[in-house]
MIGU-638268 format. One record per residue (C-alpha): residue in three letters; z, y negated, x negated. Coordinates in nm, 2 decimals, decimal comma. Layout:
<sites>
SITE  residuo       w       v       u
SITE      ala       Z       Y       X
...
</sites>
This chain:
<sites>
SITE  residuo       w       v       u
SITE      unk    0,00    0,00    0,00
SITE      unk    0,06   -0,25   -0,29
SITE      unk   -0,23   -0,15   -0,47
SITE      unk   -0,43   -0,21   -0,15
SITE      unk   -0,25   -0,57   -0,06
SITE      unk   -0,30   -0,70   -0,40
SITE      unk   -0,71   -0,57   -0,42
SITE      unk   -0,75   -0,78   -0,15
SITE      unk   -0,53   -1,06   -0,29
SITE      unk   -0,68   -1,05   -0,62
SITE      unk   -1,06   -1,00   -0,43
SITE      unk   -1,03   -1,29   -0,28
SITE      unk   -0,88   -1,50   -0,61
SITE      unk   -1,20   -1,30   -0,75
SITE      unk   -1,45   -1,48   -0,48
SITE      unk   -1,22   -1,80   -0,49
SITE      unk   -1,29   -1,81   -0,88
SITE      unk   -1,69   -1,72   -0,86
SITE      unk   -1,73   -2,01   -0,57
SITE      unk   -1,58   -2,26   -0,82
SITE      unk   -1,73   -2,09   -1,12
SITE      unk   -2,05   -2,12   -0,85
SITE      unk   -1,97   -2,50   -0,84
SITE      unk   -1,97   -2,56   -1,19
SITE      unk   -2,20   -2,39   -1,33
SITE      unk   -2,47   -2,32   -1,14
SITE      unk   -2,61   -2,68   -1,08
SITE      unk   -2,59   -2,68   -1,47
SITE      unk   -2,77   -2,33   -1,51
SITE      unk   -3,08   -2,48   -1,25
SITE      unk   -3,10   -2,84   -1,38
SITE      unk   -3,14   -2,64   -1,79
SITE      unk   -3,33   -2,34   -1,63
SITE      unk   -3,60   -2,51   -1,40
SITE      unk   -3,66   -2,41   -1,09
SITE      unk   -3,93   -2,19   -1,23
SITE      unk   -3,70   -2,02   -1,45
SITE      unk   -3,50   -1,96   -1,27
SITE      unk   -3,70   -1,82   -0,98
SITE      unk   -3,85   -1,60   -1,29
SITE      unk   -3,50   -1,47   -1,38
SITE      unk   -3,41   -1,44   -1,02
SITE      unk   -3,74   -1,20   -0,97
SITE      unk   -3,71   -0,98   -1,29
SITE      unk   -3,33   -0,94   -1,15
SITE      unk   -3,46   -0,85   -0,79
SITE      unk   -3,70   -0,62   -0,93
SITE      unk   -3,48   -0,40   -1,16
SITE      unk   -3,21   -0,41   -0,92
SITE      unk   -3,41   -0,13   -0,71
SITE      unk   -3,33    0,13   -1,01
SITE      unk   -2,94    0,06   -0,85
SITE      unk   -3,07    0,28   -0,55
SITE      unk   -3,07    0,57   -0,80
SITE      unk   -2,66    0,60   -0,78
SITE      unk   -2,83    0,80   -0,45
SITE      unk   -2,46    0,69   -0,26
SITE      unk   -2,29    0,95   -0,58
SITE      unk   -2,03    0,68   -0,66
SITE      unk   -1,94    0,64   -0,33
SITE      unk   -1,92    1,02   -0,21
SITE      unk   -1,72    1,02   -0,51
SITE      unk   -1,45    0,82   -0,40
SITE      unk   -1,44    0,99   -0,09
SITE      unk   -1,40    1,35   -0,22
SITE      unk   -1,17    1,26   -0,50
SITE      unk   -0,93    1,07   -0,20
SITE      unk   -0,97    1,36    0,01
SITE      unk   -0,90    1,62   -0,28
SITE      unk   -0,55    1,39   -0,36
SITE      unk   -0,46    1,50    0,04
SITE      unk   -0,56    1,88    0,02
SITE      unk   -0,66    2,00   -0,31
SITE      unk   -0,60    2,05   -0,63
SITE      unk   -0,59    1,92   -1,04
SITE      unk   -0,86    2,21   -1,12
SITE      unk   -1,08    2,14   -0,83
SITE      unk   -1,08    1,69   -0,92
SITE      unk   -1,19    1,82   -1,30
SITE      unk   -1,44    2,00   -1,18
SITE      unk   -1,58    1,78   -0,93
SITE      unk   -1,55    1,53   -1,21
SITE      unk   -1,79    1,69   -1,45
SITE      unk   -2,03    1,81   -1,15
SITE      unk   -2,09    1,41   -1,09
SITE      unk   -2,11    1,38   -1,45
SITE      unk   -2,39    1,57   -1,51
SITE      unk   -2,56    1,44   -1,26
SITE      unk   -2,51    1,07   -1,35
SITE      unk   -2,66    1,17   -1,68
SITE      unk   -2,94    1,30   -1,53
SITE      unk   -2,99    0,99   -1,34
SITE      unk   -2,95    0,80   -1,65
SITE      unk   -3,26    0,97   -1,77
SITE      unk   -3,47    0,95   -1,45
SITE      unk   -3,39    0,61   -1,49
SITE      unk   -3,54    0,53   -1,83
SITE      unk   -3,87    0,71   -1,70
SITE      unk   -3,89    0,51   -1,39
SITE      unk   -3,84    0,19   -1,51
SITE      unk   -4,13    0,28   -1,79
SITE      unk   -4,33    0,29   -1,45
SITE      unk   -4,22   -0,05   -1,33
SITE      unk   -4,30   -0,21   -1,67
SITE      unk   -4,64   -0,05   -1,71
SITE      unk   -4,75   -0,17   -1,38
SITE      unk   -4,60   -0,54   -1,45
SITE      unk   -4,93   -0,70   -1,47
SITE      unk   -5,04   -0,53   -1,14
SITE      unk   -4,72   -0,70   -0,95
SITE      unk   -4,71   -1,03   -1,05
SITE      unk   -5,06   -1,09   -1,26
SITE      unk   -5,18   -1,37   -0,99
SITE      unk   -4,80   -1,57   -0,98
SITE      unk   -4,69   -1,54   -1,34
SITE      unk   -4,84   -1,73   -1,64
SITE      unk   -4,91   -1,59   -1,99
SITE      unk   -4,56   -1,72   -2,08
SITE      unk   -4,34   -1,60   -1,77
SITE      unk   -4,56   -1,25   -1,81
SITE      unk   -4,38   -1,22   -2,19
SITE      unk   -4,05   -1,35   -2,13
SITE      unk   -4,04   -1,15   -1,77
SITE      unk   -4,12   -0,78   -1,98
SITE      unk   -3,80   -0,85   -2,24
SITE      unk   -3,59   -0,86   -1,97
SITE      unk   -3,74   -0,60   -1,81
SITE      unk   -3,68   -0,37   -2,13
SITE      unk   -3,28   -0,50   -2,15
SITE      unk   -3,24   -0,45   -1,74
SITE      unk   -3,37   -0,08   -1,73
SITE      unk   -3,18    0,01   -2,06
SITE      unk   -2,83   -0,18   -1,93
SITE      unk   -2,91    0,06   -1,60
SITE      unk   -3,02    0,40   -1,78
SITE      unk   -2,66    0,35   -1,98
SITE      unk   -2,48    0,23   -1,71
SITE      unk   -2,51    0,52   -1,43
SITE      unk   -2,32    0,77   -1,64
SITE      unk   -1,98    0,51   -1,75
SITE      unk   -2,00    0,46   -1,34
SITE      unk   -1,81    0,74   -1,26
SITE      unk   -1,47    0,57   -1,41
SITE      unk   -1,51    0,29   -1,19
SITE      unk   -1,57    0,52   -0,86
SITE      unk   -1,20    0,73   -0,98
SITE      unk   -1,02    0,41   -1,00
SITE      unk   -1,12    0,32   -0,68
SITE      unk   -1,02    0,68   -0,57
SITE      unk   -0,69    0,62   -0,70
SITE      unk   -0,66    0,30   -0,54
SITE      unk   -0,59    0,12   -0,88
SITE      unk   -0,76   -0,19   -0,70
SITE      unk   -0,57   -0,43   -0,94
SITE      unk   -0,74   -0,33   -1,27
SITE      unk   -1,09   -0,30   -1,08
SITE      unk   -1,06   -0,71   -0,95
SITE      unk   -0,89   -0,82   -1,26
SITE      unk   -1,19   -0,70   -1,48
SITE      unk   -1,43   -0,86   -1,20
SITE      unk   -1,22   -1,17   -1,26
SITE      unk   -1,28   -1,18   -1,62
SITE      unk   -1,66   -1,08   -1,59
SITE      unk   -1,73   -1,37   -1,38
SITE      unk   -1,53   -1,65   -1,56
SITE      unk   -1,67   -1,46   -1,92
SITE      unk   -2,01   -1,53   -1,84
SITE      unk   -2,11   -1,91   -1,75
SITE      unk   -1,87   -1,96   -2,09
SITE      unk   -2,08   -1,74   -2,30
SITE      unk   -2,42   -1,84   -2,12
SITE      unk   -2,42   -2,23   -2,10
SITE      unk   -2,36   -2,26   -2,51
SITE      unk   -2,69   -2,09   -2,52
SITE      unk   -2,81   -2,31   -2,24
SITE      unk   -2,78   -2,62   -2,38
SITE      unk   -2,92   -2,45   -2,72
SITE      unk   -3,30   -2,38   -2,55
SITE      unk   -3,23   -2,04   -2,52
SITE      unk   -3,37   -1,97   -2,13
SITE      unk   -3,33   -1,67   -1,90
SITE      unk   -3,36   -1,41   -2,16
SITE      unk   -3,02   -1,47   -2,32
SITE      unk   -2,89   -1,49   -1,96
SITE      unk   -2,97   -1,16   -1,95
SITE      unk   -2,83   -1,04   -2,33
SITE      unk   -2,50   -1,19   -2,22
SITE      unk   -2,46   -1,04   -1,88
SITE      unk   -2,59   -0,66   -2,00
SITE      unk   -2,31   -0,73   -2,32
SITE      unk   -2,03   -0,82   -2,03
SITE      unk   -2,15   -0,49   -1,80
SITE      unk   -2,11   -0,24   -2,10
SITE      unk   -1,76   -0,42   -2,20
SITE      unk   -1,61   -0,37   -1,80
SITE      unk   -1,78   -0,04   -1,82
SITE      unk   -1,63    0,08   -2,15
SITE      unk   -1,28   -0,08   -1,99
SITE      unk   -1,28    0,16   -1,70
SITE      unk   -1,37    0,47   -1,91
SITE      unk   -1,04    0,38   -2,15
SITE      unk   -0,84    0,36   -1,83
SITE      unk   -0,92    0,65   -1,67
SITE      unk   -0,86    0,83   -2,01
SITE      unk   -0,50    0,68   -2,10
SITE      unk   -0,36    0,62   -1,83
SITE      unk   -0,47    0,85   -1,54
SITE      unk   -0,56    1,15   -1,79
SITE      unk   -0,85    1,23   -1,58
SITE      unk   -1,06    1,56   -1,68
SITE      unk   -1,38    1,70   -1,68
SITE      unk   -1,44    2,07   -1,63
SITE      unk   -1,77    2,28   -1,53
SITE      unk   -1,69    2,42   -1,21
SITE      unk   -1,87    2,65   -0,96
SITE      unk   -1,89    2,51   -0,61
SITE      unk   -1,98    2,69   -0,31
SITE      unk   -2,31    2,61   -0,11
SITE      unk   -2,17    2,50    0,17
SITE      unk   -1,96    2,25   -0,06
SITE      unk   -2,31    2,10   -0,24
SITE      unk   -2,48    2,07    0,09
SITE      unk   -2,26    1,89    0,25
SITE      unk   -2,18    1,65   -0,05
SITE      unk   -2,58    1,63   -0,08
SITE      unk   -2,59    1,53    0,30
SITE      unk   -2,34    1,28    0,29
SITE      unk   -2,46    1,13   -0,06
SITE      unk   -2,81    1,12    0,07
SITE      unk   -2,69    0,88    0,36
SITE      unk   -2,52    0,62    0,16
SITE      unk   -2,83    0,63   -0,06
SITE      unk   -3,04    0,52    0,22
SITE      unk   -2,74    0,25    0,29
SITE      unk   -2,85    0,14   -0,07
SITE      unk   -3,22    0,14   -0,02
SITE      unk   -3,15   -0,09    0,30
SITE      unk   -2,90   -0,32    0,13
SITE      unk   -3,19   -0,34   -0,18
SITE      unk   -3,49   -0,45    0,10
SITE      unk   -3,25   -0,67    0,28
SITE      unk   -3,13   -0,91   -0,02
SITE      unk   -3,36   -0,82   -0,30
SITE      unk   -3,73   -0,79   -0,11
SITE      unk   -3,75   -1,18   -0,04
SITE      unk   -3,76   -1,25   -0,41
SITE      unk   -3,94   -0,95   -0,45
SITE      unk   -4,28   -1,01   -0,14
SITE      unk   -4,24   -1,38   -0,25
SITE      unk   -4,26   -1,33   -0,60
SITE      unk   -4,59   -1,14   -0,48
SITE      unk   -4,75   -1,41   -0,26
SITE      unk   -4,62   -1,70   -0,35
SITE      unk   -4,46   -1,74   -0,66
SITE      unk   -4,14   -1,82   -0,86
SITE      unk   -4,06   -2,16   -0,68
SITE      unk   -4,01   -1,99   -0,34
SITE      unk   -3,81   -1,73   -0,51
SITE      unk   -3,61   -1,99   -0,67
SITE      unk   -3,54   -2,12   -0,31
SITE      unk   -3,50   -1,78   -0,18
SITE      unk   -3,20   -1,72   -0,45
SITE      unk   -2,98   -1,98   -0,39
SITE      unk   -3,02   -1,86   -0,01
SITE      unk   -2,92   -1,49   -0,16
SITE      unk   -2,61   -1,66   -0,33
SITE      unk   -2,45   -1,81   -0,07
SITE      unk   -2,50   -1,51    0,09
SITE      unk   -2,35   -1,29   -0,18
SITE      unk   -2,08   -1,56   -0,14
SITE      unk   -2,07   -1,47    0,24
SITE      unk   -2,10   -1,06    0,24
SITE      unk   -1,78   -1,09   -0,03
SITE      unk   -1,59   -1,29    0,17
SITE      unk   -1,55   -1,02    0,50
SITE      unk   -1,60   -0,74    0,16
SITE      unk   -1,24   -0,81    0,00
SITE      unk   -1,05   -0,69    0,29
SITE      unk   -1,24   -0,37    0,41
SITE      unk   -1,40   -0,27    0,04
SITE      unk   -1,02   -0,16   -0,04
SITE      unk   -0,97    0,02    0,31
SITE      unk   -1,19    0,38    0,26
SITE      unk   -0,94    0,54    0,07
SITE      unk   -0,66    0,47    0,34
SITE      unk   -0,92    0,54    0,65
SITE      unk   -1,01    0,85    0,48
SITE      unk   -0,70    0,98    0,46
SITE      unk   -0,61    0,88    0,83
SITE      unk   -0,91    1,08    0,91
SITE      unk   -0,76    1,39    0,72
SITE      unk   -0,49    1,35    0,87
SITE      unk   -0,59    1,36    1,22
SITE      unk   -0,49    1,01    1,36
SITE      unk   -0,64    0,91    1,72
SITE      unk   -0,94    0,72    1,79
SITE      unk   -0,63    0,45    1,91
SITE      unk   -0,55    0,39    1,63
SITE      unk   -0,86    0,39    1,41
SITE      unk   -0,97    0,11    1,70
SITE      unk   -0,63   -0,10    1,67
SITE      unk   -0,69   -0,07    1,23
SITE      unk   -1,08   -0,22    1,30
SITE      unk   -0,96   -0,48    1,54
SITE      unk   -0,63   -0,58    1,34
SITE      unk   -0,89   -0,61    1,02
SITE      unk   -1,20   -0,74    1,25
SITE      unk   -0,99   -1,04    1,38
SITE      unk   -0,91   -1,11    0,99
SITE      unk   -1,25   -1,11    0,89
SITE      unk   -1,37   -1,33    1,16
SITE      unk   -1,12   -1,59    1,10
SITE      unk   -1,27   -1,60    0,68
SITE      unk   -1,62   -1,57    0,77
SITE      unk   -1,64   -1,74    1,11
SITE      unk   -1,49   -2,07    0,89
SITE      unk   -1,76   -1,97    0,66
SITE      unk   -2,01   -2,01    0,92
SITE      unk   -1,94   -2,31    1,10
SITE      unk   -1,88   -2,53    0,81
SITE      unk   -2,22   -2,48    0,63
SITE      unk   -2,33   -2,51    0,99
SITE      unk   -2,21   -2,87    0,98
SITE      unk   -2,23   -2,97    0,61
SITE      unk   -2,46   -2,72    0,43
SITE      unk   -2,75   -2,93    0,43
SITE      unk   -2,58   -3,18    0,26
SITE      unk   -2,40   -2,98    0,04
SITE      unk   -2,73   -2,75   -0,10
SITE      unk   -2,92   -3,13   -0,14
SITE      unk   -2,64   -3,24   -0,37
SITE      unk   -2,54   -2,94   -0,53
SITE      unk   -2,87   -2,75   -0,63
SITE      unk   -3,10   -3,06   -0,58
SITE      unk   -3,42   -3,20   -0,49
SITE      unk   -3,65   -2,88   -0,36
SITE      unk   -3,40   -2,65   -0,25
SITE      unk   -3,31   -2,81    0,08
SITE      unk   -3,54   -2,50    0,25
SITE      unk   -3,25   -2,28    0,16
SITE      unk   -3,06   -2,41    0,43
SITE      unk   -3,23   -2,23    0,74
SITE      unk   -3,25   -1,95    0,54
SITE      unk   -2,86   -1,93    0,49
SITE      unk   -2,82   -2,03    0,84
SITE      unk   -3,05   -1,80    1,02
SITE      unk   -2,91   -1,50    0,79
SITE      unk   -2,54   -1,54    0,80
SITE      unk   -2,52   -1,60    1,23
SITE      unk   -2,70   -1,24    1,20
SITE      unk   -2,45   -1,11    0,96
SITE      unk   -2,15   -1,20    1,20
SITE      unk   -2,19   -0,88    1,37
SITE      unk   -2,17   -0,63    1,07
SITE      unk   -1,92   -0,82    0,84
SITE      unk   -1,66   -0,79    1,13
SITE      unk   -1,68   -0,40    1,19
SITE      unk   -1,71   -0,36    0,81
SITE      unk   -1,36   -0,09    0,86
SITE      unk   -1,60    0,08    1,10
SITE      unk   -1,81    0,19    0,80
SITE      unk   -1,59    0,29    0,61
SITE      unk   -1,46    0,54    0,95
SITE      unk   -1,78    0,66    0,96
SITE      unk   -1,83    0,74    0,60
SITE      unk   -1,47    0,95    0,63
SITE      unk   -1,54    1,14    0,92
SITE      unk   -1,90    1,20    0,74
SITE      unk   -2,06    1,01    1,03
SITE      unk   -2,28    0,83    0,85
SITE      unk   -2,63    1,00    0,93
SITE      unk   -2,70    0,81    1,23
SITE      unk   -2,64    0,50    1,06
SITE      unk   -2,81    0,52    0,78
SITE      unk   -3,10    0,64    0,96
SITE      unk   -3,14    0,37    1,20
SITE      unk   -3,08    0,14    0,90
SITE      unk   -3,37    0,23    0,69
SITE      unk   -3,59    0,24    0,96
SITE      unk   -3,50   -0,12    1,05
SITE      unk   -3,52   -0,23    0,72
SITE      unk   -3,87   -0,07    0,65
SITE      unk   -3,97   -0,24    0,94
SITE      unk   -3,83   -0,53    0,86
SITE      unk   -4,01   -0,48    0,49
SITE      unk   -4,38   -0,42    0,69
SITE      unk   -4,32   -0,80    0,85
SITE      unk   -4,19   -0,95    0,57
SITE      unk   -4,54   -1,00    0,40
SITE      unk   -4,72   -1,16    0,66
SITE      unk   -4,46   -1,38    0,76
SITE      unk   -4,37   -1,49    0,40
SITE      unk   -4,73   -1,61    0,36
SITE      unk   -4,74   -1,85    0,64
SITE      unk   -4,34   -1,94    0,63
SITE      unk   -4,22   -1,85    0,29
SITE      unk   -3,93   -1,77    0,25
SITE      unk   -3,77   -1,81    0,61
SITE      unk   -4,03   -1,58    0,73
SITE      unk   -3,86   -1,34    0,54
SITE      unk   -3,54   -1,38    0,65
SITE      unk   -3,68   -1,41    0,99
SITE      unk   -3,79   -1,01    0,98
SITE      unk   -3,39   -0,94    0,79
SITE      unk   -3,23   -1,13    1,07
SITE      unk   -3,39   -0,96    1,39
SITE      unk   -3,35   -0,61    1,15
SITE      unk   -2,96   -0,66    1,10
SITE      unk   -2,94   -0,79    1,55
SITE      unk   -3,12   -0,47    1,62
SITE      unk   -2,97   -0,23    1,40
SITE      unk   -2,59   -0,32    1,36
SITE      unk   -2,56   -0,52    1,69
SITE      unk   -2,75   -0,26    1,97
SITE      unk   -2,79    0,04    1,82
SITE      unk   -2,46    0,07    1,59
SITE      unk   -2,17   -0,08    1,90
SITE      unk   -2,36    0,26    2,09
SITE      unk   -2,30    0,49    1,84
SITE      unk   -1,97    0,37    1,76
SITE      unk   -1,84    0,37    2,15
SITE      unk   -1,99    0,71    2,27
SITE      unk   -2,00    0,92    1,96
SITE      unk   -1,71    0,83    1,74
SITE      unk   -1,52    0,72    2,04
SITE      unk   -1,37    0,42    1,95
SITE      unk   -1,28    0,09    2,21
SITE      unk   -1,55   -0,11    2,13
SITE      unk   -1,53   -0,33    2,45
SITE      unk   -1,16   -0,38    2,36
SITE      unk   -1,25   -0,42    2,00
SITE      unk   -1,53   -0,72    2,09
SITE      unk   -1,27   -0,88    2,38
SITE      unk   -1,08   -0,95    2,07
SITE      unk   -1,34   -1,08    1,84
SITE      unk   -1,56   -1,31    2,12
SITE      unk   -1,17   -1,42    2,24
SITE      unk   -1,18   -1,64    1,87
SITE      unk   -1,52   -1,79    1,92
SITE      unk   -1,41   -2,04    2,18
SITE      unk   -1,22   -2,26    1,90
SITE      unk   -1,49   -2,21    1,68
SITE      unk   -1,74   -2,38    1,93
SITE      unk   -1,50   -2,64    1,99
SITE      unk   -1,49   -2,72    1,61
SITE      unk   -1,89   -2,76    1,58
SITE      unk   -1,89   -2,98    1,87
SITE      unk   -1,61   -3,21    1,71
SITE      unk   -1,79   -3,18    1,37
SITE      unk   -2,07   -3,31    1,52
SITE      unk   -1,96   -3,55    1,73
SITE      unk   -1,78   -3,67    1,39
SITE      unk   -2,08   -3,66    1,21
SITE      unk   -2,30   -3,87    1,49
SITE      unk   -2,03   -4,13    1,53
SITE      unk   -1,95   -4,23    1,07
SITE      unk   -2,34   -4,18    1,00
SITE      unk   -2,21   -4,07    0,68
SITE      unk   -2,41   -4,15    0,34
SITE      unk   -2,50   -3,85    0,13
SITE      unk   -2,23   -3,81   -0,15
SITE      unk   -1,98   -3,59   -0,29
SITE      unk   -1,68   -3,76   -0,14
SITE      unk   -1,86   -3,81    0,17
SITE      unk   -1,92   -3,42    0,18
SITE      unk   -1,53   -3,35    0,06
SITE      unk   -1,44   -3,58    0,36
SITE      unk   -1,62   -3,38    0,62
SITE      unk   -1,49   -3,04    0,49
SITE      unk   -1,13   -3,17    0,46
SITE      unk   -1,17   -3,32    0,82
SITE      unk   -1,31   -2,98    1,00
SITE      unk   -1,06   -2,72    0,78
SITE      unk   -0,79   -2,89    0,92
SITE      unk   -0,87   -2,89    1,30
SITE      unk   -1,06   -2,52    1,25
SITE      unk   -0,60   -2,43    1,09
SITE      unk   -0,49   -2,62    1,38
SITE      unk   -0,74   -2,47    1,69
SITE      unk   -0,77   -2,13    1,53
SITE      unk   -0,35   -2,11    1,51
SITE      unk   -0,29   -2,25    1,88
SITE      unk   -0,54   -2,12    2,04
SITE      unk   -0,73   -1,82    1,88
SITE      unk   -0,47   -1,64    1,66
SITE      unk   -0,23   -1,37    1,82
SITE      unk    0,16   -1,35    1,71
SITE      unk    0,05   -1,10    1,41
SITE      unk   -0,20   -1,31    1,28
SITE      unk    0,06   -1,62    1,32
SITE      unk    0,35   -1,46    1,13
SITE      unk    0,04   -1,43    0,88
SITE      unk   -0,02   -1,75    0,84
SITE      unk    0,34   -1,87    0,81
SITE      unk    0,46   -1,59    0,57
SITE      unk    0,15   -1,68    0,36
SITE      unk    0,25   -2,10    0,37
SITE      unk    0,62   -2,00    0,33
SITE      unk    0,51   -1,81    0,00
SITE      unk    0,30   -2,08   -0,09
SITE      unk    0,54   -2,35   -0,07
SITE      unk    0,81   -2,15   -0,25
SITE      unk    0,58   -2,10   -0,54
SITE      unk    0,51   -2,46   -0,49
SITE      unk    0,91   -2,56   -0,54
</sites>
């Protein structure tokens, strides 16, 4: 239980720390990259990134085995599963060296009408350093998937932590050197194998974790093949959601879009994290609910208790770049990426729905539920893919997030809210009485905000901005609190300002 309370403590210090880290140094980072640097860098990324699909869901089904063997198994049986998913991660390792050979040879054929002689050169070294940072990567990935197993949520944020306030320190030296996106990406693969290398030392001293050949049963490997196969296609989707844009606009238009299209994708990193920090540390504990036998009761009352909680952090989220996020992407990432803002708008009012049953994910991976899911998923998001093209060439990039945000409607708010009510059984009209029960004071707030905003005809300007965001947070405490919140989520909220004004003292 502490382990869990302070993962989601220190995961949101974590997204606390990269917003500010965001801030500071990504206005720098654009303003010494270019925007067609940067929308170079932010393509190569996109483009590699799809060699992440080949963890097949391993690291996940991982976690869930290893919880479940800590409930009903044994020492011999975690060793062994241990070096089964060690092999294999090797073997991935591999398959990803000769994949990403593909991807490199056919470099030209991609992005030969978009990318100059120059980009084309300086887009293939990072290509080289990407593929070999994943190739190495997939088999040190384990550690991190048995920490998480363990529940040792601490040491996983606090290396994040470090990661994200490590880099824009080493980077920006280089930065104001001349060196360009290529060193961005030295520094960042240098920073992956150090957190990598940290997990493996962790596991070894301090939680003595083995490795043993084993022999498992077929019924064993089919159903771990099943379930991994699943949360690989959850990868797959996740990949054509939030890395295609760059990827199709990269294609037909070229690498100023994409720059536009990635600072949509960060504040939408931003977003996902936010709702992320509290159910990402919850799959061990469901799991073992599961095993355990609870009722469907209570599995609803954990995804309400938890879905209230999100909504509060990510409903705030939404209606203040609602109000202010024009402003704030003008001043912050500058002239020409002011298109980002419908983008991010359009794609976060989709994402309401999913980031508040996030804990009902994590049910369905325990109860190995996840086929139906995952299934309706990928076909959405192929779908989604097949519009993407045509509607990026006549609307850039908000045709793309167009085709993601009628995908994610579909997918997570028609066909998921069935499949959770009449096959897993949980109170999904109860749970969404709850959650539509807090979006009357968020209304309210937009209205005021606006009526706010008509009335000063404020200038643009920092302070201006700061002014507007001080103004709304305060009213969204006070409605939210006297209106919105239930007693729980009110002894919350005063245990959390007691604590903070005894540390103040």
């Amino acid at each position: 239980m502490n382990q869990r309370r302070w993962g989601a403590v220190l995961s949101y210090v974590n997204i606390i720390l990269t917003v500010l880290v965001g801030l500071l140094y990504t206005p720098l980072m654009l303003r010494l990259l270019g925007q067609s640097e940067y929308g170079l860098y932010s393509l190569i990324g996109s483009v590699i990134g799809y060699l992440g699909v080949l963890d097949m869901g391993l690291g996940n089904t991982l976690v869930r085995y290893t919880a479940k063997n800590r409930v009903d198994g044994t020492p011999q049986q975690e060793a062994e599963m241990n070096g089964l998913f060690l092999m294999i991660y090797s073997v991935i390792g591999i398959i990803t060296l000769v994949v990403g050979a593909g991807i490199y040879a056919n470099i030209e054929l991609l992005f030969g009408e978009t990318l100059n002689a120059g980009e084309m050169q300086r887009a293939r070294i990072m290509m080289v350093l990407l593929i070999f940072n994943f190739a190495l990567s997939f088999p040190f990935s384990i550690f991190a998937s048995i920490l998480q197993a363990y529940e040792k949520f601490i040491f996983l944020r606090v290396s994040n932590i470090l990661r994200v306030v490590l880099n824009p320190l080493l980077v920006l030296p280089f930065l104001y050197w001349g060196y360009g996106s290529v060193m961005m990406v030295v520094v960042s693969t240098l920073l992956n194998f150090a957190c990598l290398f940290a997990n493996w030392f962790y596991c070894w001293r301090y939680l003595q974790v083995k490795f043993k050949r084993g022999h498992f049963t077929q019924p064993f490997l089919r159903e771990v093949t099943v379930y991994s196969f699943f949360i690989f296609l959850n990868a797959i989707m996740d990949k054509i959601y939030w890395g295609t844009g760059q990827f199709v606009l990269g294609i037909v238009s070229g690498t100023m879009q994409v720059a536009v299209y990635a600072v949509a994708m960060q504040f939408m990193m931003m977003y996902m994290n936010l709702s992320n920090a509290i159910s990402g540390v919850m799959l061990p504990k469901v799991t073992m609910m599961v095993a355990n036998k609870v009722s469907t009761r209570e599995l609803t009352d954990l995804m309400i208790r938890i879905g209230r909680l999100q909504y509060l952090v990510v409903g705030y989220i939404f209606v203040m770049f609602l109000l202010v996020g024009h402003e704030f992407i003008t001043l912050w990432a500058g002239e020409g990426y002011q298109a980002a803002y419908p983008i991010v708008l359009l794609l976060m009012g989709a994402l309401l729905i999913p980031l508040v049953q996030n804990v009902g994910i994590a049910i369905l991976q325990a109860m190995n539920l996840n086929r139906y899911r995952m299934t309706v998923y990928s076909l959405c998001a192929f779908i989604a893919l097949g519009f993407s093209f045509p509607l990026a060439q006549y609307y850039d990039g908000f045709g793309c997030a167009v085709a993601t945000a009628v995908s994610l409607i579909v997918s997570t708010g028609l066909f998921m809210n069935r499949y959770y009510a009449r096959r897993v059984k949980l109170d999904i009209a109860r749970f969404w009485r709850n959650i539509l029960a807090m979006t009357k004071g968020m209304v309210l707030l937009v209205i005021a905000g606006g009526v706010v905003k008509y009335l000063l005809c404020l200038s643009l300007s920092w302070g201006n901005l700061l002014f507007m965001v001080v103004i709304c947070t305060f009213f969204y405490i006070v409605i939210m609190y006297l209106w919105c919140m239930n007693d729980d989520e009110r002894g919350l909220c005063r245990k959390l300002a007691g604590k903070l004004s005894g540390g103040a003292i």
